[in-house]
C-alpha positions, 0 to 999 in steps of 0.5 A: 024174663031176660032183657034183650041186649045187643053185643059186639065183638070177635068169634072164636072157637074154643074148648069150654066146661073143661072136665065135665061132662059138657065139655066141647069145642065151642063158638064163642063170643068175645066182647068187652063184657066177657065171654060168651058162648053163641046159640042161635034160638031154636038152634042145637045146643051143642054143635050148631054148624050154622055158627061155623062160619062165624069163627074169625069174624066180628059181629054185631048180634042181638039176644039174651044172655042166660047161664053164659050163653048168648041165645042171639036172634039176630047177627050181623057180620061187621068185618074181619076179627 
């Protein structure tokens, strides 16, 4: 079982896994622990529209982190990036 963890930081959009077949344009967390991209639990894998207005902001969120993907089930909006 993955621990839960709370992450804060600022969301961009960004290109990832660049040449294989999972690339695309994703949103991404960026913190002091690294880079991140954001899912929501239970959201689409690739393109979560949900998570568009994200972009340019600073969040505080909670979730697990897997493969280098954060899957966040909670997200609170703390200002602009």
């Amino acid at each position: 079982m993955l621990k839960p963890v709370r992450l804060a930081g600022h969301v961009i959009r960004k290109r990832i896994n660049v040449g294989s077949k999972s690339d695309h344009e994703a949103v991404v967390l960026v913190c002091t622990q690294g880079e991140f991209k954001l899912r929501r639990r239970g959201g689409r894998a690739f393109v979560d529209a949900a998570l568009d207005p994200l972009v340019g902001n600073r969040i505080r969120a909670s979730g697990i982190v897997s493969a280098g993907q954060f899957i966040v089930d909670a997200i609170e909006v703390t200002g602009d990036a």
